[in-house]
C-alpha angles and dihedrals in degrees: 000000000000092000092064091061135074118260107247090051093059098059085052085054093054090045088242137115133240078241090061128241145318124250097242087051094063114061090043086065090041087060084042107047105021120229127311099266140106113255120226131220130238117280132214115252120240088245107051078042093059089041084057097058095064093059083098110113098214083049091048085044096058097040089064089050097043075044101061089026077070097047090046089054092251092139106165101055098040088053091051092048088049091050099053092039086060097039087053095049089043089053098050093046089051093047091046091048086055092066103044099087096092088114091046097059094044093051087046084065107062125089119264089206141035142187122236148170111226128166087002095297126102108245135180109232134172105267086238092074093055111125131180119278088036111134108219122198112225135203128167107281099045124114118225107256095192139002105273144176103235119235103180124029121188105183079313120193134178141177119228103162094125082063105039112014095244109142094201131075118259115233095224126211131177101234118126110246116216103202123079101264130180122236090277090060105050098099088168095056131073122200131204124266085027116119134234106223100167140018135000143274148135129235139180126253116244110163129027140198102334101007096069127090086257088053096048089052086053085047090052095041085054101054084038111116129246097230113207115218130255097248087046089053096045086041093061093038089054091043094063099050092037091061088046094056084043096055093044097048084051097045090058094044092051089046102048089040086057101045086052102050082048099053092034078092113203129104098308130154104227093194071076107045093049083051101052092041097055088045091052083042097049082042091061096044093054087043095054084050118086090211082172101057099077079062094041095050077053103062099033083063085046093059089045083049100057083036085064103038082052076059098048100260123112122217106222083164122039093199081053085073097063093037083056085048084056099039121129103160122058121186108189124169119229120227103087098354105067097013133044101260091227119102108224147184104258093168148324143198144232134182114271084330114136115241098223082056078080095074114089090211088061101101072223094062090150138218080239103058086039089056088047095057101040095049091057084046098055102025081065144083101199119117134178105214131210093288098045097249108147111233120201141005114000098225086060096045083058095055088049098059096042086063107053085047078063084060094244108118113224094217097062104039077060088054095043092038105043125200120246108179144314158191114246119228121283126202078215115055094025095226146101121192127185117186110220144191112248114180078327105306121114119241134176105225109204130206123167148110110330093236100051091038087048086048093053103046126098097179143022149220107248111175094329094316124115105233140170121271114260127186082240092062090036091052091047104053084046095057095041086052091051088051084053090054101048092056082051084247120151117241132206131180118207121196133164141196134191110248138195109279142304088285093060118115117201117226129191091270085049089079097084147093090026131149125259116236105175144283128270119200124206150203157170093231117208119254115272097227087058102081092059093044096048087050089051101050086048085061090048091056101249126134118218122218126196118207118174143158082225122116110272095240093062101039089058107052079048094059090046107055091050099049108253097108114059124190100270089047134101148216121214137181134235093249081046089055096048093051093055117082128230093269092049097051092048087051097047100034104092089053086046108105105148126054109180132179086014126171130209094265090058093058104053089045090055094053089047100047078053090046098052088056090067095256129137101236129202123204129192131195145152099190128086078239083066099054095083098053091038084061095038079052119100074234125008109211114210130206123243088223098038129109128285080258107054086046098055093045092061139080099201120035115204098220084191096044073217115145087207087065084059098062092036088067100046088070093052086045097042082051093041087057085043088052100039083044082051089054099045094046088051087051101052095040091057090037085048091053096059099052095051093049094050098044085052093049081048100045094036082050087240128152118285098270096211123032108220093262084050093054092043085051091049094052095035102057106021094050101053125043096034087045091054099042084047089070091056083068116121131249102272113226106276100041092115090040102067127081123266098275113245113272087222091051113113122253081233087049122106097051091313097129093038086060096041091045098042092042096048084044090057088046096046093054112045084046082056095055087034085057096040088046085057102038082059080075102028144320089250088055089041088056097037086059095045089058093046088052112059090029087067098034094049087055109045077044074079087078108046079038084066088082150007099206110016129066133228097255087060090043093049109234096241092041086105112042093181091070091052089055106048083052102062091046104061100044088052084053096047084051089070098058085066086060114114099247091048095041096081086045102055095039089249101148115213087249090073090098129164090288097062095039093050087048082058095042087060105047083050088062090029083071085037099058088036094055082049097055098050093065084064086074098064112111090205088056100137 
């Protein structure tokens, strides 16, 4: 561990000199060690991706059928059939090649050029040729080429924030640290894709490519799983024993037709009969199938899908939107997603100096209060420039604005109050100082750590007047600052003192004997709209979790103060969390709210110590550390300021950053899996429907009740426009007050196959009577009814399918406009099918008058009314 060395004997370590290296020592490590780049799998190519997507069963199902429908002459169905099976499988390899963009990024985000010291001369040389024991010369503004021990540190401050979720810059030094220390707490070691922001220095390269912390998160995104969702898994579980029970069903129809038309006797041609049976076979099976559900599932997502991005959330993935809807464990980082991201004044104190002295607008604006602000604006190198962007450490940026909210506008106390010189802050001695020119005196203006500020002062401010220290003022300003602390808030102390002339220089001994002016506590306050999202997503069920690269201390009183850490619960650090086996971490997890100074490796250990629970677990992240969790997440959740590589990662982006967005979208997901369950339900029932009235014409040695243009009708035009307008239906009322559903649980599971059993059992029956009414008058009647029937019933089935629990009349029947319309759709467009031209095509006899249709008219709406009723019954009926 290069950070637990001195310098110097790390770069004897790395054969090197503090000079650089030689030119025949280079290319040897570039042989060695390779170039200074992130190395890419392999990917899948677009093809293997589209021949995938036809290991479905029910796909494989109805390409056989399309298949021999070709063979038989039967065109038109076949070619349908053909259409909706390649749109399904485009649309899955675009959305796949969509996701694939994580290395880019990576790679986007290394230096093209680096400055180095070879041959004892400092040279400019492509990042890529970076190897390890190079000395690189770094100013603000530079990018870390490589990961490096520093030799030479200058005010030095980086963000790392893309490696450790720390949000503010780290005041670096090259002093070697003795005690076992994360990423975020090795202040002597620079890693590559981090800032300089401040400062100078030089260090010593010590990893490449690969080998670097951003290599070994590409490594980890890499090895990260795809994680299918829960719908898609249910889906092709579902699928397979579906087609078995397809293949079965149409097995036993093909046989039992056959053996008929065998033992019918008579002159019969049983080529024929072995044709016409397969055809009516193949046409059941393609009527059993809901070709159209894997389209449907598609643009219900869609709509939930334009129902998120009006919510700030973007959809990178459509299956992303129904895993949200599951999800019952939500891991969200909390710089900028559960706070603000901006550092602020929260309160201050001053010795026996009112708070409310502090208004402007108070007649007893004091010179004390005055002092106070002033101080925090000059002591101080922040700036917001023209076009409001806040330059330089956060902390300062806060003192700035606090004081032009005092009305006292920062630049100008800078141009009334001019700086004469300074000493820059220094990790050591926990101080800056500026010596300014105040109505042309000079004064040294103080800011530091209260308890080395406290430790240098001989006098204080008391109500404007200069007095001497006491234990009592000293006492009080301690335990106000411990009362700071324990709310996480940080704390600085400000002092002053009256020097020489303009002429005077500070040095280091300079800062003593000051006077005290007050204290002024800081934070980056949490967002006002999260309480209430955080209490909403308890009653939902979800557990939040909070992992940041953040201090303990500070995570947790965060945590507290929104709601997510209740009293029996702990934080825990990253270095906590290594030290904990397998066994320890699955006992404590679901007492484990705070993760703090966390690594990528953390991360993806935590969602998959959630994951191995059984739960659907959501991860947000905004740094290149947190792509490799956003991917091992059921559904990774980017930040829109985030970097390239979060984002691609993802399969949701907050635009907002905003945790409230997250639950937010939980409600649109959990309504988007209620309405594609609803479609499905209405699918199968109707599906459902078909089989049991033909198995019963076939049992009861009726007439076949559909004809095999009939069947393909049926499916055609009743499966495809109610089943999309079902999934525009609103969240029903309890949607945010249930329980996460069990990951394990059937498609087919909460009441799913009742519905789908009760409602295809109305429809069965009514389409029976419908048939035996008909076949008083003719088979062809008989048949002609039948087909009426379950076209109309199928399709008014759209409005009890609505809801499982909740009538029409608690919906509100024109609540969903959609579903009006789709209705009235299709039975115009069954109505075509009565006209005289259509009529010979679709076996519909001339005898089939107004009697028989509005017979069939009645028993639709009969299975309507029925379906209704039924909901009566709910006890949790609101």
């Amino acid at each position: 561990m290069y950070y637990k060395q001195r310098y110097i004997e790390s770069v004897k370590r790395l054969n090197s000199n503090i000079n650089g290296l030689e030119s025949d020592q280079i290319q040897k490590r570039l042989d060695e060690f390779g170039y200074n780049e992130l190395k890419e799998g392999k990917k899948v190519p677009m093809w293997k991706l589209f021949l995938e997507s036809f290991k479905d069963p029910l796909v494989i199902i109805l390409l056989i059928a399309a298949i021999v429908q070709v063979f038989l002459g039967e065109m038109v169905e076949s070619i349908i059939i053909f259409i909706v099976i390649i749109l399904n499988s485009i649309l899955g390899v675009t959305q796949t090649k969509k996701a694939e963009g994580s290395l880019e990024s990576l790679k986007k985000l290394s230096s093209p050029k680096a400055k180095v010291l070879r041959n004892n001369e400092k040279v400019s040389i492509s990042a890529r040729e970076l190897v390890p024991g190079d000395v690189v010369l770094l100013e603000a503004g530079d990018y870390i080429p490589a990961d490096g021990r520093i030799i030479e540190a200058q005010s030095l401050k980086i963000v790392e924030g893309m490696l450790t979720g720390e949000s503010e810059p780290v005041l670096k030094h090259n002093e070697k640290i003795d005690e076992d220390v994360g990423i975020g707490d090795q202040k002597n070691m620079v890693f590559s894709g981090s800032l300089v922001v401040y400062g100078r220095g030089s260090f010593i390269v010590t990893s490449t490519g690969m080998n670097t912390e951003m290599g070994k998160v590409a490594g980890l995104l890499e090895s990260a799983e795809n994680k299918q969702t829960p719908l898609q898994e249910k889906l092709d579980q579902f699928g397979k024993k579906l087609g078995i029970a397809i293949v079965i069903i149409a097995i036993l129809i093909f046989i039992i037709q056959v053996a008929r038309g065998f033992i019918s006797g008579g002159n019969i041609d049983r080529g024929s009969v072995i044709i016409d049976s397969f055809m009516f076979a193949i046409a059941v099976a393609v009527a059993a199938i809901p070709e159209a559900l894997s389209s449907i599932v598609t643009i219900v997502l869609s709509v939930g899908t334009n129902d998120m991005a009006k919510k700030q959330a973007i959809i990178r993935k459509l299956p992303a939107v129904e895993t949200l809807g599951s999800t019952s464990v939500i891991c969200t980082d909390k710089t900028g997603t559960l706070t603000q991201n901006k550092m602020t004044v929260v309160d201050f104190y001053m010795y026996e100096t009112k708070k409310e002295d502090m208004e402007p607008s108070n007649i007893n604006y004091s010179y004390h209060s005055k002092t106070l602000t002033v101080a925090s604006a000059i002591c101080n190198d922040s700036n917001i420039n023209q076009e409001g962007k806040e330059l330089g450490d956060p902390t300062e940026v806060a003192l700035i604005k606090f004081a032009n909210n005092k009305s006292l506008d920062y630049q100008k106390l800078r141009e009334k109050y001019d700086r004469l010189s300074e000493i820059p802050f220094d990790s050591d001695r926990k101080l800056m100082s500026t010596v300014n020119d105040i109505y042309g005196n000079a004064y040294m203006f103080t800011k530091g750590a209260p308890d080395v500020v406290l430790s240098r002062c001989k006098y204080a401010l008391v109500d404007g007047v200069e007095t001497k220290i006491s234990d009592e003022i000293i006492n009080a300003y301690k335990e106000m600052n411990e009362n700071f602390s324990k709310k996480a808030l940080r704390v600085l102390a400000f002092a002053f003192k009256d020097v020489p002339d303009e002429d005077f220089v500070p040095a280091l001994e300079d800062e003593v004997d000051m006077t005290l002016v007050g204290l002024m506590a800081m934070i980056d306050p949490p967002r006002d709209e999260v309480f209430d999202a955080v209490k909403d997503a308890k009653s939902a069920g979800i557990k939040t979790v909070m992992i940041t690269g953040d201090h303990k201390t500070t995570a947790a009183a965060i945590a507290k103060e929104i709601g997510i850490m209740d009293e029996e619960d702990i934080a825990l650090t990253g270095q906590e969390l290594d030290d904990l086996s397998e066994d320890e971490l699955n006992e404590k997890l679901e007492h484990i709210s705070v993760y703090a100074r966390v690594s990528p490796e953390n991360k993806i250990r935590i969602v998959k110590a959630w994951q191995d629970k059984g739960k659907i677990t959501a991860m947000t992240g905004d740094g290149v550390n947190d792509a490799p969790a956003l991917k091992q997440a059921n559904i990774g959740i980017g930040m829109g300021s985030g970097t390239d590589v979060a984002k691609d990662a993802s399969a949701m982006i907050l635009v907002d950053d905003n945790f409230a967005t997250i639950v937010s979208a939980v409600e649109v997901g959990r309504t988007v899996y209620n309405n594609i369950k609803k479609s499905i339900t209405y699918l199968f029932a109707g599906n459902f429907a078909g089989i049991v009235t033909i198995l019963f014409a076939v049992f009861a040695n009726w007439a076949n009740p559909f004809t095999t243009l009939q069947l393909l009708f049926i499916n055609l035009i009743t499966d495809s426009l109610p089943a999309i307008a079902l999934g525009f239906e609103k969240p029903e009322k309890n949607v945010m007050s249930k329980k996460p559903r069990d990951p394990n649980e059937s498609i087919l599971a909460g009441g799913t196959i009742k519905s789908v059993a009760f409602r295809g059992m109305t429809i069965a029956i009514v389409v029976i009577i419908a048939q035996y009414i008909g076949m008083q008058t003719s088979p062809q009647v008989g048949t002609a009814m039948a087909f009426s029937t379950i076209t109309l019933a199928r399709i008014l089935q759209t409005l009890p399918a609505r809801s499982n629990e909740y009538n029409l009349i608690k919906l509100g029947f024109f609540s969903n406009m959609y579903v009006i319309y789709a209705i009235i759709s299709c039975i115009l467009i069954y109505g075509l099918t009565l006209l005289p031209l259509a009529r010979g095509i679709f076996s519909i006899p001339l005898d089939f008058g107004f009697e028989q249709l509005g017979i069939c008219i009645g028993l639709a709406l009969l299975s309507t009314v029925i379906m209704e009723l039924v909901k009566f019954r709910h006890k949790n009926e609101i």
